[in-house]
C-alpha positions in Angstrom: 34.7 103.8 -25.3 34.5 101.3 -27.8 35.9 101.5 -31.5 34.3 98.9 -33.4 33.9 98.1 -37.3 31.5 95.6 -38.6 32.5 91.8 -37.8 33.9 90.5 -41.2 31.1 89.3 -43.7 32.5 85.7 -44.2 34.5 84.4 -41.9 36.2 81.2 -43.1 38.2 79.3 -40.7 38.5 79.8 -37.0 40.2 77.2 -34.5 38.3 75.4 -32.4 40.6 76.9 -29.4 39.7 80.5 -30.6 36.2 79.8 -30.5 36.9 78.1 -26.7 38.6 81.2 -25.7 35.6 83.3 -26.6 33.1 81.4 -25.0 35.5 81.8 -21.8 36.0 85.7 -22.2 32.5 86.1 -22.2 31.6 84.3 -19.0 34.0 86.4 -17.5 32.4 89.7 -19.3 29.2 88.5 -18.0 30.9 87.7 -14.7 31.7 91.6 -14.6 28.5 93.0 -15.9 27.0 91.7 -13.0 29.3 93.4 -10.8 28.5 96.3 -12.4 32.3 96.9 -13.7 31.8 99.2 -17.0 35.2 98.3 -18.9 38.1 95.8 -18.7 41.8 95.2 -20.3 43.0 92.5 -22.6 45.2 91.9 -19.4 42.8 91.1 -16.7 40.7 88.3 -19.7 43.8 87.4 -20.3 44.6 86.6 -16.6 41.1 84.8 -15.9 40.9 83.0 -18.7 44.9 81.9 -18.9 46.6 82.9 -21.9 48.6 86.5 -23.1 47.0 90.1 -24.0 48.3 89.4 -27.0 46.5 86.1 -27.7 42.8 87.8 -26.7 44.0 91.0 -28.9 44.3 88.1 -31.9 41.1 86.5 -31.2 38.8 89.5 -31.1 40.9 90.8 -34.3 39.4 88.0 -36.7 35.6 89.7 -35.8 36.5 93.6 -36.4 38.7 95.9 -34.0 37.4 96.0 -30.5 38.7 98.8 -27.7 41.1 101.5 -27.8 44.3 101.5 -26.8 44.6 102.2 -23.1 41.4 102.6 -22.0 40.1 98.5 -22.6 36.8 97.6 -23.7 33.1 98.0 -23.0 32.3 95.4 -21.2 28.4 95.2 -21.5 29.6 96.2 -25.8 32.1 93.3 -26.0 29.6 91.2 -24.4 27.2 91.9 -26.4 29.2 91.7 -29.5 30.6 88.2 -28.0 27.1 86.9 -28.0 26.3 88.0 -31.6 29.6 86.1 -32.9 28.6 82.6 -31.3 25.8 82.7 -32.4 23.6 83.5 -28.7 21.3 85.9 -29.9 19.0 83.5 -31.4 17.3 80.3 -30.3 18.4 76.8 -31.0 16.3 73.7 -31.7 18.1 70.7 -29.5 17.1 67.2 -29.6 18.9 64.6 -27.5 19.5 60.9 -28.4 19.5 58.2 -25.2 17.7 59.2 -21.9 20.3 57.3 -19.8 22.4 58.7 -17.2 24.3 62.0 -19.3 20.8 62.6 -21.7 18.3 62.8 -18.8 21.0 65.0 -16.8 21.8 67.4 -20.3 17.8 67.4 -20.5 17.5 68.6 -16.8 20.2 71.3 -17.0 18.6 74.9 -17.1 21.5 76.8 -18.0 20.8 75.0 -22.0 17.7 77.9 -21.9 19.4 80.7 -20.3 21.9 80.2 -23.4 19.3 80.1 -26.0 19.3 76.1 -26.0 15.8 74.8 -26.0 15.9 71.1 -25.6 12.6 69.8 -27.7 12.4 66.2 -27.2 14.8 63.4 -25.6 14.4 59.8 -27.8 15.2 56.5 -26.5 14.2 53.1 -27.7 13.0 51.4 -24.3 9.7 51.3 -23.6 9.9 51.5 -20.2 11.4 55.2 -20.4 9.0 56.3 -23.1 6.7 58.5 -22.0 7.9 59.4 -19.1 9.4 63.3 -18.6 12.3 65.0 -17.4 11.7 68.3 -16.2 8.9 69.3 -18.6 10.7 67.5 -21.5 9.2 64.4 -22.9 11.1 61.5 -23.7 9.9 60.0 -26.9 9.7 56.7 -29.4 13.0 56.6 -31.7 10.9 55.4 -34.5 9.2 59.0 -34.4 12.8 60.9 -35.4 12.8 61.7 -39.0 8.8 62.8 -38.3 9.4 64.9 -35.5 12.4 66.4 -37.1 10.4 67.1 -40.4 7.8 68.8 -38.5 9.4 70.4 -35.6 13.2 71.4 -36.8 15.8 70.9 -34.9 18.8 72.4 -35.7 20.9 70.5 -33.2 21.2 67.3 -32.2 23.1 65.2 -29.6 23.5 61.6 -29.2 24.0 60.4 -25.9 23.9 56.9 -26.2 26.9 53.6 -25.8 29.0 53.5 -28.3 27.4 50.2 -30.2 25.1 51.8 -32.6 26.2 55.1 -32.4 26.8 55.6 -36.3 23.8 54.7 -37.0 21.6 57.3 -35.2 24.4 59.6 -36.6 24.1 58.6 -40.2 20.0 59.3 -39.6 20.5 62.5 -37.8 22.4 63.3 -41.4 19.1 61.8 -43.6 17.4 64.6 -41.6 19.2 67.4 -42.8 20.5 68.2 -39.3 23.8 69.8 -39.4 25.8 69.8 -35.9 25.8 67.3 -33.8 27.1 67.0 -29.6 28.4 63.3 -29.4 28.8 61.4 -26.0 29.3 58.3 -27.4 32.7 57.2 -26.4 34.0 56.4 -30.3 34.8 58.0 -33.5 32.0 58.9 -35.6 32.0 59.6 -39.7 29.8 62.4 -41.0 29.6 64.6 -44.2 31.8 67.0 -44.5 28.9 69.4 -44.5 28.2 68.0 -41.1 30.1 69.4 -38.0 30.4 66.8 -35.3 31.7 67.9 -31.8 33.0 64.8 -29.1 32.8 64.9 -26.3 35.3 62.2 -24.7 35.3 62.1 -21.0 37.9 59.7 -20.8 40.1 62.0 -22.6 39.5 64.8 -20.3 40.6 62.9 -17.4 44.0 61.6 -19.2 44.4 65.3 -19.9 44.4 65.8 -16.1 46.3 62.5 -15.4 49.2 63.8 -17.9 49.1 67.6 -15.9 49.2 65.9 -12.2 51.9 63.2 -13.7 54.2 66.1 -15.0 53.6 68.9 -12.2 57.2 71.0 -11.6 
């Protein structure tokens, strides 16, 4: 069902948006796995997740050729293969900066595991919340960072703290060698270029619906 070459050895630069998009096709592969559906059109992903046939056609071509023409994909292949490209087939080290409100809820969210995110420690600098744990997961002393990290790895970290001192826990995430960070913090942060920072900005998100309720037809 499927015809599929090898995804390309070095891939060099892929939007952000393409990247979204795949992340969204497979939820809905997934979606149809477990209703037991065995293949699916560029059509129907392209329906669920909002775009054209042609634009899913264009993002799968930048990993190797996917499908054949009139019969669709495999879906538990393309999942599969939609796994491998983001990078879900291994584990990844998280550790999460501020045990406030959005760091003890991203610590007590399940679904991190089921997508191959093990959370490893939550940091905070009040000593009133060190110690304590959120569902199995120990928030610890700041001061122990750059030790932890040496001994434990991380590969990911994300701070989740106000915006006042912000660059500063991002600069030593950097001295650690970590290199992608999830940033909450509601400002702009400055990183190496070796060092792939990803905002978060709620307030953005909810001007982004504002602007679509404002200029409904």
């Amino acid at each position: 069902m499927k015809e599929f070459t090898s995804h390309a050895p070095a891939v060099k630069r892929i939007a952000e948006s393409t990247v979204r998009r795949l992340s969204i096709y497979l939820r809905f592969l997934e979606e149809f796995e477990g209703r037991g559906l065995s293949t699916v059109s560029s059509e129907e992903l392209a329906r669920r997740g909002g775009t054209t046939s042609a634009q899913v056609r264009k993002d799968l071509s930048f990993f190797g050729s996917f499908g054949k023409r009139g019969l669709g994909y495999s879906v538990p292949e393309l999942s599969a293969s939609l796994r491998e490209i983001l990078g879900l087939e291994k584990e990844w080290r998280v550790v999460i900066i501020g045990a406030g409100k959005i760091g003890a809820a991203l610590a007590q969210y399940r679904g991190f595991r089921q997508r191959g995110f093990n959370i490893l420690a939550v940091y905070d600098t009040n000593p009133e919340k060190i110690g304590r744990m959120l569902e199995g997961i120990e928030i610890r002393d700041m001061r122990r960072f750059e030790a932890d990290v040496k001994a434990e790895h991380p590969e990911i970290a994300v701070i989740a703290i106000p915006g006042e001192g912000a660059q500063e826990v991002l600069d030593r995430i950097v001295r650690t060698g970590i290199k992608a960070v999830l940033n909450f913090a509601p400002v702009q942060l400055h990183a190496p270029a070796d060092v792939t920072v990803k905002a978060v900005n709620m307030a953005m998100e909810l001007e982004g619906l504002s602007f679509a309720l404002t200029n409904r037809e």
